[in-house]
C-alpha positions as CSV (number, residue, x, y, z in Angstrom):
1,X,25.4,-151.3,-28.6
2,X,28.5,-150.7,-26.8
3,X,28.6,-149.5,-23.2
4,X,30.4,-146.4,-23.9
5,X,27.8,-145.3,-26.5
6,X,24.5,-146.0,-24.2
7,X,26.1,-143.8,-21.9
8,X,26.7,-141.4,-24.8
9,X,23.3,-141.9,-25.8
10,X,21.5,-141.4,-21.9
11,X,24.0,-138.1,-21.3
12,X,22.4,-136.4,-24.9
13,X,19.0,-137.2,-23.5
14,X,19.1,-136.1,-20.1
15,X,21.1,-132.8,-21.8
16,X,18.6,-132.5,-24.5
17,X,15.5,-133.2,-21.8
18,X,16.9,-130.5,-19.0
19,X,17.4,-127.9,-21.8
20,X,14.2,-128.2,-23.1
21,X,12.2,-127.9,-20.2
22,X,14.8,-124.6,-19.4
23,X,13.5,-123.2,-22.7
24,X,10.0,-124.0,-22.0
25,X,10.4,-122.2,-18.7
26,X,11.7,-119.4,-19.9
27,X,9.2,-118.6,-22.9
28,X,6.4,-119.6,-21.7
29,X,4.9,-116.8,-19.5
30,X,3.5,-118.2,-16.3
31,X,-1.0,-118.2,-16.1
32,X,-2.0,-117.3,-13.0
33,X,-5.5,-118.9,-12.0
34,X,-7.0,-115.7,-10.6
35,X,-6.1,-111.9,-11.0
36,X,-5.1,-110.3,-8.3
37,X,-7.7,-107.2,-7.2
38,X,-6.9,-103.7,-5.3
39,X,-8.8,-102.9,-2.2
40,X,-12.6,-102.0,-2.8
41,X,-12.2,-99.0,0.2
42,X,-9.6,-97.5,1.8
43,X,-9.4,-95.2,4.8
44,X,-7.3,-92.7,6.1
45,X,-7.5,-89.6,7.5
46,X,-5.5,-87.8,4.9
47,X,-4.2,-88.8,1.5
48,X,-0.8,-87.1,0.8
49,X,0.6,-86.9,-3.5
50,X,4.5,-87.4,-3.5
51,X,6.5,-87.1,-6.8
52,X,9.2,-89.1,-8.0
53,X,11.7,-87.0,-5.8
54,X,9.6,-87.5,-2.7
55,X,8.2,-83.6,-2.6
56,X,4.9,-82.9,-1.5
57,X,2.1,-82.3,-4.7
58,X,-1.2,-82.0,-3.2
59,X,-2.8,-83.6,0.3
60,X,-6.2,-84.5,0.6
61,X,-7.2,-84.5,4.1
62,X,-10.1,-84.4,7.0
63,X,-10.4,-80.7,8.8
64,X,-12.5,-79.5,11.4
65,X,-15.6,-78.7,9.3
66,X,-15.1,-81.0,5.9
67,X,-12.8,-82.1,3.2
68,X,-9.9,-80.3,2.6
69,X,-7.6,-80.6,-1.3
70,X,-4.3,-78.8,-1.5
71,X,-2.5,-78.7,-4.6
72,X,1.1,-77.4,-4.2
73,X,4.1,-76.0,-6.6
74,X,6.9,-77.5,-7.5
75,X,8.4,-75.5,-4.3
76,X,6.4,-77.1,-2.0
77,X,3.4,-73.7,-2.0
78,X,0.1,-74.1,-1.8
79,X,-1.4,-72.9,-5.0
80,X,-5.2,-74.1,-5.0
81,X,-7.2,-74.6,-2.0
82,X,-10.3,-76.0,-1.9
83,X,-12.5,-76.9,0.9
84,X,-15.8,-76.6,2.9
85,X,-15.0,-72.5,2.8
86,X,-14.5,-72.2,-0.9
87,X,-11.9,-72.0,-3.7
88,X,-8.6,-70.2,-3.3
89,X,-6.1,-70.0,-5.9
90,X,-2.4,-68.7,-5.3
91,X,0.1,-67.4,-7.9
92,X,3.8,-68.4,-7.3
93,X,4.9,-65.6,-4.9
94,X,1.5,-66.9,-2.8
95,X,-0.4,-63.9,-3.1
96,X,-3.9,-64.4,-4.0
97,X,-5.3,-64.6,-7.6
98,X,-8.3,-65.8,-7.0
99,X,-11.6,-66.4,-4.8
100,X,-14.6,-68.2,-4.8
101,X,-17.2,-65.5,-3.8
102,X,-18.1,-65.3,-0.1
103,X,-20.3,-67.8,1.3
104,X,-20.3,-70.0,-2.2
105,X,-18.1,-72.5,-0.7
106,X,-18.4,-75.9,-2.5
107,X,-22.0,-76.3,-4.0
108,X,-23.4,-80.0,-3.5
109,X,-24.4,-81.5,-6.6
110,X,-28.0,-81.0,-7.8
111,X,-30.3,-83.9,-7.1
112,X,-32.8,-83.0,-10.1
């Protein structure tokens, strides 16, 4: 074998090697030994829903006597309110529809 075809012959094997391991790499998705878990618990004092434009959708927070959801509009309005004093629900000029009857508030669940 001449010298210039063993040097023929070692670059189609080095090209043939790197370009098989670059197609092995690229198909071959990677296996990660463990999946990767969320957080079990997380705390805050409030929790606050953006949309995709950044806008305020609904906040879940701590008040002064209990939990406190707001769901708002696509303006940015308060349209259900729900919390330790009951249920109120808004139409889109933000007058009141709706009221959960005095004193009701939010019922606990039944233990039975």
């Amino acid at each position: 074998m001449s010298g210039n075809r063993y040097l023929l012959l070692c670059a189609l094997v080095m090209t043939g090697a790197f370009a098989g391991g670059y197609a092995g790499n690229r198909s071959i998705p990677v296996a990660h030994a463990q999946e990767r878990v969320g957080p079990t618990n997380v705390r805050a004092s409030s929790f606050t829903l953006v949309n995709q434009q950044g806008q305020v959708e609904g906040t879940l927070r701590s008040g002064a006597t209990g939990a406190e959801l707001e769901l708002d509009d696509a303006y940015g309005h308060p349209r259900v309110e729900i919390g330790v004093s009951g249920i109120t629900i808004r139409d889109a000029m933000g007058r009141r529809i709706w009221t959960s009857p005095r004193g009701m508030g939010v019922l606990p669940a039944a233990t039975e």
